[in-house]
Every structure is written in C-alpha cells, then in structure tokens.
C-alpha positions as CSV (number, residue, x, y, z in Angstrom):
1,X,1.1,-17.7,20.4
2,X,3.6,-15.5,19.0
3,X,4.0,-11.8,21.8
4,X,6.7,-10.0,19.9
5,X,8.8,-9.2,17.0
6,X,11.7,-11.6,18.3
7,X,9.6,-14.7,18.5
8,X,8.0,-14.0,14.9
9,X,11.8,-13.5,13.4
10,X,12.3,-16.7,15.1
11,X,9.3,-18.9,13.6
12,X,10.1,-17.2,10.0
13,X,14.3,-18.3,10.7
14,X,13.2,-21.8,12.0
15,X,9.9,-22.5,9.2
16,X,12.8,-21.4,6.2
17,X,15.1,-23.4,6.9
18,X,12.7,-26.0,7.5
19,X,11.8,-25.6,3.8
20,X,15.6,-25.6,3.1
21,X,15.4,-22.3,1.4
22,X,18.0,-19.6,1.9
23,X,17.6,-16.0,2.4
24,X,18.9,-15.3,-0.9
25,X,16.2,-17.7,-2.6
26,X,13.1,-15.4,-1.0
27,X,13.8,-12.9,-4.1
28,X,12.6,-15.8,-6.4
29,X,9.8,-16.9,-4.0
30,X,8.4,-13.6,-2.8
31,X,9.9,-10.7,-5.1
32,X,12.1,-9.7,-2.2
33,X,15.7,-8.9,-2.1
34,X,18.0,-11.1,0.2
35,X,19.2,-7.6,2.3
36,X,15.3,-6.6,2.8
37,X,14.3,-9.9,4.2
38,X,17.5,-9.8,6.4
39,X,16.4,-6.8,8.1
40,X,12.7,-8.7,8.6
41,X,14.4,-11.7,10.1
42,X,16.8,-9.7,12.3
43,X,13.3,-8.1,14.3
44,X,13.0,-4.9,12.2
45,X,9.3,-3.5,12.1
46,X,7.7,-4.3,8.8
47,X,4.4,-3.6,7.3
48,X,1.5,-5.9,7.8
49,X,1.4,-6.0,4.0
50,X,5.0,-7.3,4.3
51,X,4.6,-10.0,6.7
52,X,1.5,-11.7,4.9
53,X,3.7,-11.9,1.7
54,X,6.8,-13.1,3.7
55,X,4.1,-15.4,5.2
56,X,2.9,-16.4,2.0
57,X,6.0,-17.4,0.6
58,X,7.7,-19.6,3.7
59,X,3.9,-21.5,3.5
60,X,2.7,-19.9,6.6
61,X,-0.4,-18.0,7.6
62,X,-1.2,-15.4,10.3
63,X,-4.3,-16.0,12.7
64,X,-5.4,-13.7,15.4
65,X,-7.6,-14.6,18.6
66,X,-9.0,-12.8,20.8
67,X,-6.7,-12.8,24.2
68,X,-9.6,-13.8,26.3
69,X,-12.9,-16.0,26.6
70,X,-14.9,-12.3,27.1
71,X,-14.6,-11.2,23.2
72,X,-17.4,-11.3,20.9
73,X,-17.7,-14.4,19.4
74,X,-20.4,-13.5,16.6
75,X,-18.0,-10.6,14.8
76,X,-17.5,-11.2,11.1
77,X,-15.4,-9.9,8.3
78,X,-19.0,-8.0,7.5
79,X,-18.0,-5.7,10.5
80,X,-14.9,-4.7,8.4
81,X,-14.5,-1.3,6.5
82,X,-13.7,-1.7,2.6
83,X,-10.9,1.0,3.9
84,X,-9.3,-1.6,6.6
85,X,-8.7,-3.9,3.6
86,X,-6.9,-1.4,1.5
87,X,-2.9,-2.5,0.4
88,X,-0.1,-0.5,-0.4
89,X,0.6,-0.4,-4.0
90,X,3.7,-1.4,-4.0
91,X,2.8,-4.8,-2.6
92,X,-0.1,-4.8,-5.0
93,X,2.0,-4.4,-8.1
94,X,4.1,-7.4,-6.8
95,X,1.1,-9.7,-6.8
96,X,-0.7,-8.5,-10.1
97,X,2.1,-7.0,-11.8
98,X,0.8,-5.5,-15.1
99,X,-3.0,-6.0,-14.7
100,X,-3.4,-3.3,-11.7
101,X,-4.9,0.3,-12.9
102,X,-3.8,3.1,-11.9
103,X,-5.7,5.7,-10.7
C-alpha cells in the first residue's frame, strides 16, 4: 500500500528498470520528455492525469481501497459525476492526437 510520494517514485524507479527501460526511453513509450519524468521520479507532485499515463506506460495500474472495513461496499462508478471524469487537454491530445475536437 503505497502512503506517499516517496514510496510511489520508488515503485515507478524499481518497476522501470524492471522493464529495462531508461528514463530517456519514456519519451517513446509515453510522449514524455526524459527531464519531465525525472522530476516525477525524484517525488515532485504531478497531476493525476500524469501518473495514470506514467502508469500506463511502465505496465502498471493504480487501485484505491477504502482504509477501513466501515466503507461502503455497494458504491459504484454510477455514483460518479461526468465532471470527476473530465481530463486535461493536454493529456487528451497525447492519447488521441488529431481526432480530438476542439471546442
């Protein structure tokens, strides 16, 4: 169970190296420049948006649970807002590229 920035820089070092790929080689695997993910492995804050698509491209997934056995086991994704799913465009273009609209 991962408590703080430090442990997730960590896990993200330890599961890339793991894959043998170098910092320099997440620009072909995630659109992301070697001196941006630096600052993400050295514990800098980073978007939510960022962290799934660092996630995404070391072959790892995020998973959150509640922190004790009280929480409501019957909430769905159904008790989500449209709004709570929005992205940040920049991240959007990365993934779709030419096919997203503009507004």
């Amino acid at each position: 169970m991962m408590k703080n920035i430090d442990e997730i820089s960590k896990l993200l070092i330890e599961q890339r190296k793991g894959l043998g790929v170098d910092q320099k080689d997440m620009y072909m695997r995630i659109g992301m420049k070697q001196q941006q993910y630096q600052r993400i492995e050295a514990g800098s804050d980073v978007k939510l948006s960022t962290l799934l698509r660092v996630l995404e491209g070391l072959d790892l997934e995020l998973s959150i649970t509640p922190k004790s056995s009280k929480a409501l086991s019957n909430q769905t994704s159904e008790s989500l807002n449209k709004s709570d799913l929005q992205d940040d465009a920049d991240d959007l273009e990365f993934w779709f590229g030419s096919e997203l609209i503009h507004e």
